[in-house]
C-alpha positions as CSV (number, residue, x, y, z in Angstrom):
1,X,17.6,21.3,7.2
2,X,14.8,18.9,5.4
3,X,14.9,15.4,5.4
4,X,16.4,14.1,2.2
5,X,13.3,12.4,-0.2
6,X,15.1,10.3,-2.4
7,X,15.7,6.6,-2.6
8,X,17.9,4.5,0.2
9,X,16.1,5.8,3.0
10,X,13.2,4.7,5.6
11,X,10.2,5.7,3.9
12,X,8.6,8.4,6.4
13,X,4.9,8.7,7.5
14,X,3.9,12.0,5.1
15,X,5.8,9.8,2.2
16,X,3.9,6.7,3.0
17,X,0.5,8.3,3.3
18,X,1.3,9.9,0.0
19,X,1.7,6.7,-1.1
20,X,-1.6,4.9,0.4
21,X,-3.3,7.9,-1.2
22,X,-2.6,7.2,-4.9
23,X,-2.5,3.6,-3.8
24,X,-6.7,4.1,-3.0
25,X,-7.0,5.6,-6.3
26,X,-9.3,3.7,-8.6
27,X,-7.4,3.8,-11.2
28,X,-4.0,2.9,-9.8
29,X,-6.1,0.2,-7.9
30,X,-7.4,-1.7,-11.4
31,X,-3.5,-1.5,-12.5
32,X,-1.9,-3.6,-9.5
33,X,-5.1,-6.1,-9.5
34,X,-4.3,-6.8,-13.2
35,X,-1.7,-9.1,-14.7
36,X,-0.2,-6.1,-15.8
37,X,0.3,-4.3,-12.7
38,X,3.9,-2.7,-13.6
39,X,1.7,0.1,-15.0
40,X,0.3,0.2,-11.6
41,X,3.1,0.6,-10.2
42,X,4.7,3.1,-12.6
43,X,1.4,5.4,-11.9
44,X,2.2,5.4,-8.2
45,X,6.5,5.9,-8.7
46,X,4.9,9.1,-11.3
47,X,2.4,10.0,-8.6
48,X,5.6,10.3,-6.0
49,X,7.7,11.9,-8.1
50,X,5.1,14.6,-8.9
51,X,4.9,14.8,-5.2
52,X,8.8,15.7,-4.6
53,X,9.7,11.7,-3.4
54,X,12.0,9.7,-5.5
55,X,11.5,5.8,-5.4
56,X,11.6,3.1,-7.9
57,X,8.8,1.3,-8.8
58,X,10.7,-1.7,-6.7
59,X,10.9,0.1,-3.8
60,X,7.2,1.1,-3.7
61,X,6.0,-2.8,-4.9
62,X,7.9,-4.0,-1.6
63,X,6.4,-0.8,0.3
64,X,3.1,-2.1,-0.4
65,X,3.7,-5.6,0.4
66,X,5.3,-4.7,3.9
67,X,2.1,-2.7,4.3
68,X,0.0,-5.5,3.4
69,X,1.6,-8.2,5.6
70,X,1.6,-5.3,8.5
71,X,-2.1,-4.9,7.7
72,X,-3.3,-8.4,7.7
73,X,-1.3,-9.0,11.1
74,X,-2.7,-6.5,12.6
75,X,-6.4,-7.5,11.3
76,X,-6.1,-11.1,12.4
77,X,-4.9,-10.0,15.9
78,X,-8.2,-7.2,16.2
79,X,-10.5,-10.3,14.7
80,X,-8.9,-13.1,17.5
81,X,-8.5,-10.4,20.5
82,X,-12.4,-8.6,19.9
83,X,-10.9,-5.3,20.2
84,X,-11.7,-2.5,17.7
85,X,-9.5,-0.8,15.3
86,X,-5.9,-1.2,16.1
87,X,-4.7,1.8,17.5
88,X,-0.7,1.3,16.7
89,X,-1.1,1.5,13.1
90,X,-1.4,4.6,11.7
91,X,-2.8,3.3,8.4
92,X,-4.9,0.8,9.5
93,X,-8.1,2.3,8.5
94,X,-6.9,3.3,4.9
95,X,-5.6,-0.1,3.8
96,X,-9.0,-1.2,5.0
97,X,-10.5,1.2,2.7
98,X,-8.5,-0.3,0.4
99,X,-7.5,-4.0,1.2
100,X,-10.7,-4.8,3.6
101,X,-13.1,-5.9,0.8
102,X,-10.9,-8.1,-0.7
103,X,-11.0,-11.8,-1.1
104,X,-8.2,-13.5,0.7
105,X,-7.6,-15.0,-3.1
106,X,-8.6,-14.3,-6.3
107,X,-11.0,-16.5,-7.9
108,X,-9.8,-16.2,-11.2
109,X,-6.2,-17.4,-10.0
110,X,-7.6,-20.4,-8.3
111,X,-9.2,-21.7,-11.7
112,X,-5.6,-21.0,-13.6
């Protein structure tokens, strides 16, 4: 029997990388960096769906933040230890494709 893809469940590794996929997207990335970036995360809930996985648009905007926070922990502990890439993370190296370049904060927010 398959595992069940809809919502109220522990997203799964193939869902998640599905998910850091059309997160890397150019197009999906402009959306979330925006002020608008509930069409950013509409694209992605779309991008699932067309996928076979069910999950609000809610449930992916905290999936990405729980990635994020993951990600930047586990940066900050590679930077202080020296080591390399940390191997415990499976998507370490794509949310550095997409988060590594990135200003800790936006200039433009700073001047608001």
């Amino acid at each position: 029997m398959s595992e069940p893809r809809g919502p109220g469940r522990h997203w799964g590794v193939e869902e998640t990388r599905c998910l850091v996929s059309l997160w890397a997207e150019g197009a999906v990335q402009a959306k979330l960096e925006s002020f608008r970036n509930k069409e950013g995360y509409a694209l992605l809930e779309r991008g699932l769906k067309e996928e076979g996985y069910e999950r609000s648009s809610k449930q992916i905007q905290v999936k990405i933040r729980d990635l994020k926070v993951k990600y930047r922990k586990m940066k900050e502990e590679t930077r202080r230890s020296g080591n390399g890439r940390p191997s415990s993370f499976v998507f370490f190296d794509d949310l550095d494709a997409i988060l590594g370049t990135r200003p800790a904060t936006s200039p433009a927010s700073l001047l608001e």
